[in-house]
N, C-alpha and C positions, 0 to 999 in steps of 0.2 A: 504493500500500500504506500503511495506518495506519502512522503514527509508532509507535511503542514506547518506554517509560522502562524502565530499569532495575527491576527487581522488589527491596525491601524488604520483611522481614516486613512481611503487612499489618497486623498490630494488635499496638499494645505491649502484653507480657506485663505491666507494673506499671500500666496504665490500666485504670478502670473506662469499659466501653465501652454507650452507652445507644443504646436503641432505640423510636422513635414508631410505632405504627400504627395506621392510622387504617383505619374501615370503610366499605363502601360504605352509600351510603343516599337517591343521588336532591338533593332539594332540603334534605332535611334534614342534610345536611354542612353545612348553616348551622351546627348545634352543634359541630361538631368547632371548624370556625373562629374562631366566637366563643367558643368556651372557651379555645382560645391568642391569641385577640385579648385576652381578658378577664388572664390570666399576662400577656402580653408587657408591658402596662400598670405591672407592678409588677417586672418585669425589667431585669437592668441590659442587657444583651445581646440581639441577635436570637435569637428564639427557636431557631432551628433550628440554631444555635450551643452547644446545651446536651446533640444529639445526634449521633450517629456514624453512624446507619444509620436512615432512615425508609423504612416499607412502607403503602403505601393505594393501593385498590382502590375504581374505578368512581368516584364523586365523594371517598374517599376520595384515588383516584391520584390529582386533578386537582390536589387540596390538600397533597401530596407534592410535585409536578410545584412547583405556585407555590414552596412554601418552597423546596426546591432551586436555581430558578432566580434566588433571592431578593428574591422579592415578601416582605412582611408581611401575619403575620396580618388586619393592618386592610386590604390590597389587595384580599387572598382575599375577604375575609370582603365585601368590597364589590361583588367580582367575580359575590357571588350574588345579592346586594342589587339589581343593576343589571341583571341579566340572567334571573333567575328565573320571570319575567312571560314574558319572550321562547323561553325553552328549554321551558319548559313552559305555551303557552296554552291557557286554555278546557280545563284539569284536569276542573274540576266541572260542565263543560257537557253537559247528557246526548248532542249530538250525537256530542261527541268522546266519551263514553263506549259511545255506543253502537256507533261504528268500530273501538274498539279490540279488539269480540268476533273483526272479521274483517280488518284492516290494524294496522300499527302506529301507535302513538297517534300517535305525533309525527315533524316532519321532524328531522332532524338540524341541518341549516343553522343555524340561532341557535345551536346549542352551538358546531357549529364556528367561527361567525364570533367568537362571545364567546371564546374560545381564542386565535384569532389575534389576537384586539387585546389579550389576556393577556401571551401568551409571546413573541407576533413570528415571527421566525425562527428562535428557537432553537433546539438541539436537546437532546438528552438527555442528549448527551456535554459539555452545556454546567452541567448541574448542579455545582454545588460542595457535595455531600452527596451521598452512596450511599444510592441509590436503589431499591427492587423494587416494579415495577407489575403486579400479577395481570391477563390477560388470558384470554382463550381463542377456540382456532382454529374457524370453526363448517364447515371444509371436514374435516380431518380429524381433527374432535374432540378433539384434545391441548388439552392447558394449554401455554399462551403466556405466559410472564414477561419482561417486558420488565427490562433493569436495566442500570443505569450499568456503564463499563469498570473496577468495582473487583474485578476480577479477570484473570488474565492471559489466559482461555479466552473473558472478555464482549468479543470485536471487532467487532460488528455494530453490536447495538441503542445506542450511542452515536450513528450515521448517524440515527440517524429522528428527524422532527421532532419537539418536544415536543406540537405539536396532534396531531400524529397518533396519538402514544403515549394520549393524553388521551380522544381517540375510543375507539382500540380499548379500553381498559379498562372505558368510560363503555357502551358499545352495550348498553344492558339490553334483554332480548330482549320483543319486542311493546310495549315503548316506544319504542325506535330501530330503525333496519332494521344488519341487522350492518354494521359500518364495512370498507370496504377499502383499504388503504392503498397507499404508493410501493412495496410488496413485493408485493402484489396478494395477500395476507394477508387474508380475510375473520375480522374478531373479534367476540367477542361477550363481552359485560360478565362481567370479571373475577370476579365474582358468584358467575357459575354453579358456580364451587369452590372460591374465597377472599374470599368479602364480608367474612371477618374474616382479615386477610392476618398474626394475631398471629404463629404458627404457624411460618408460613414465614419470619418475617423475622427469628424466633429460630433457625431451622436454619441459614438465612445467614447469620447469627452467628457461630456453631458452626462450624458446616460445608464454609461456604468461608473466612469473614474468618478461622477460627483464632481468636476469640474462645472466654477457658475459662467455662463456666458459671457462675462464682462472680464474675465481674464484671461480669456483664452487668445491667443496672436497664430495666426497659419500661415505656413509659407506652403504654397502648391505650385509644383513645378508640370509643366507639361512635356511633350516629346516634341512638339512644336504642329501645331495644325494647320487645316486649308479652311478658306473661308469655303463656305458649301450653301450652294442656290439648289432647290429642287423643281422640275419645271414639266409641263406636261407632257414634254418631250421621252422623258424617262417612265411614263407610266406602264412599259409593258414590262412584262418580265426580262428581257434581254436587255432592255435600257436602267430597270434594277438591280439587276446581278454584280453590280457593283455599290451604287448607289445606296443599296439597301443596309449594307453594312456599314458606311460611312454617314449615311442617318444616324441612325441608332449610336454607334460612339458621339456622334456631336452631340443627338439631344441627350444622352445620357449625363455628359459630359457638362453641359448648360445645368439640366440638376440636379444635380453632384451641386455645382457650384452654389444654385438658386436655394439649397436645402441650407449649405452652407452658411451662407451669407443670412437667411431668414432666424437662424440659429442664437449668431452671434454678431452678425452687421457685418457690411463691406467693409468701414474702414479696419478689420481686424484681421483681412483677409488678404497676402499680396498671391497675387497669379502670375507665373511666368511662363506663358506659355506664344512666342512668337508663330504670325501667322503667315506662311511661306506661300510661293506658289505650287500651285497643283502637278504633281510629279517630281518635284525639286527633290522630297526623301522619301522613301517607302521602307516599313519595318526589316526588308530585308536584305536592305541594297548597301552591301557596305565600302562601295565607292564612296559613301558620301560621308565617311569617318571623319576627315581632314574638317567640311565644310560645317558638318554640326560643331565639332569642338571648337572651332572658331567662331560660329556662331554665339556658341554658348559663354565662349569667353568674353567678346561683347556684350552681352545681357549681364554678368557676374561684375565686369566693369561697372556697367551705370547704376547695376541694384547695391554696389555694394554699401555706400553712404545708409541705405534705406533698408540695409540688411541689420546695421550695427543700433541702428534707430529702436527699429520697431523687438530685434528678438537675442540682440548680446544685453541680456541684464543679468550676468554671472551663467554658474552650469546649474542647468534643473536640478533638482531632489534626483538622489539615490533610488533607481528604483529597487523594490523591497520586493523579488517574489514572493507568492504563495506556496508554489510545489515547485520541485525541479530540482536540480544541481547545484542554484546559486545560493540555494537556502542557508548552508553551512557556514557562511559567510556572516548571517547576523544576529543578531542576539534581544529577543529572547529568540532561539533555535526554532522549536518544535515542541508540542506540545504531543 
């Protein structure tokens, strides 16, 4: 049986309590990375030291998963650099594109192997940040939220390894086959209802940490978007076969935001998510490595004044698991 600690309020009533989320987005999570590589540079502290609760989703979870178990920005961010070739080969090869009408584009194997030489053996429960990784179940359609034991009711998902956690959120459907895990768990990329996991990681906030709305500060970073018209031109099936998926992430993605902001107010909310032209990046295309990390260092330039503003006011509170590994660490123990 899991150990147990003592329960504590979990969040001080006089702290401002801050929140990262990051979104899903394929190979283009290079920007997420490189825009906290680009901050961490001019930081006195590790970055993930400046917040209380991060949430990402698909390549955003993976970059959650690293900071929590703490890697740095510049590990992440190398972690794509190094492996992006391999997780995603032969993108713009018409063979493999023309596979992907009728199998999934790609094997899994290289994400997983790049995982394991990431995390090791860790597990979930081995993060020192709270955590929420959006998944989903493709057996019985639910949403899957994987998350740290920062709460007295989360006793499981601290057991699963961190590559595993990393797969199930990552399994983008007809790019990966769905992942199945040591729970025999078939997932599919956290995407499919939280590519922008703002939303949720402000309810967890709220809702479970007891965080009050008027402390809470969000930094939500995006993969970078396309502005998107829908027009009657697309109405048939063949004109939404693409369309139809790029709907659904934006409006999704809108309320994510709009639940967000209704929560705790705009002004407590920065978004960074630049709006590119249409074809400029695609989650899989990793020609365009140079162009995001450049990007992204641009945006990490001009946010940075308004980064130290709104969310350097010291390192958040300790977090305090419930169950897991880190328990041993505080005192009173276990009861």
């Amino acid at each position: 049986m899991a150990r147990r600690r003592e329960a504590p309020r979990i969040v001080k009533e006089d702290r401002m309590f801050r929140v990262l989320s990051i979104d899903g987005g394929g190979i283009k999570g290079i920007f997420p990375a490189a825009f906290l590589c680009a901050l961490q540079e001019s930081l006195e502290r590790p970055i993930a030291e400046y917040f209380d609760l991060i949430a990402g989703t698909s390549t955003g979870g993976i970059i959650a998963l690293g900071l929590g178990l703490g890697l740095t920005p510049d590990e992440i961010l190398n972690f794509y650099r190094s492996n992006g070739s391999k997780i995603f080969p032969g993108a713009q090869n018409w063979i493999t594109r023309t596979q992907h009408y009728f199998f999934t584009k790609y094997r899994p194997d290289p994400l997983e192997i790049a995982l394991k030489s990431a995390f090791g053996d860790r597990l979930l429960g081995h993060s020192r940040k709270r955590l929420v990784i959006p998944s989903f179940s493709a057996r019985s359609g639910k949403i899957y939220v994987y998350k740290t034991p920062h709460h007295e009711h989360f006793e499981s998902d601290w057991k699963r390894s961190a590559v595993e956690v990393g797969m199930a959120t990552a399994a983008a459907p007809s790019y990966f086959p769905p992942y199945i895990g040591s729970a025999y768990i078939a997932h599919l990329d956290g995407g499919m209802w939280a590519n922008n996991p703002t939303g949720n990681a402000v309810a967890e906030a709220i809702g479970v940490l007891g965080a009050s709305p008027e402390s809470i500060r969000v930094l939500s970073i995006g993969c970078t978007s396309v502005s998107q018209t829908f027009t009657l031109g697309t109405a048939g099936l063949w004109g939404w076969r693409r369309k139809a998926l790029e709907a659904a992430f934006s409006g999704q993605s809108f309320g994510s935001m709009g639940i967000a902001a209704l929560l705790v107010g705009h002004s407590r909310i920065r978004r960074i998510d630049p709006v590119v032209a249409a074809g400029r990046f695609s989650l899989d295309d990793v020609s365009s490595i140079d162009d995001l990390e450049g990007l992204a260092r641009e945006y990490a330039r001009e946010e940075l004044p308004g980064f130290k503003v709104m969310f350097d006011r010291g390192p958040a509170d300790r977090f305090l698991p419930f169950y897991g590994p880190l328990i041993s660490e505080f005192q009173p123990e276990v009861r």
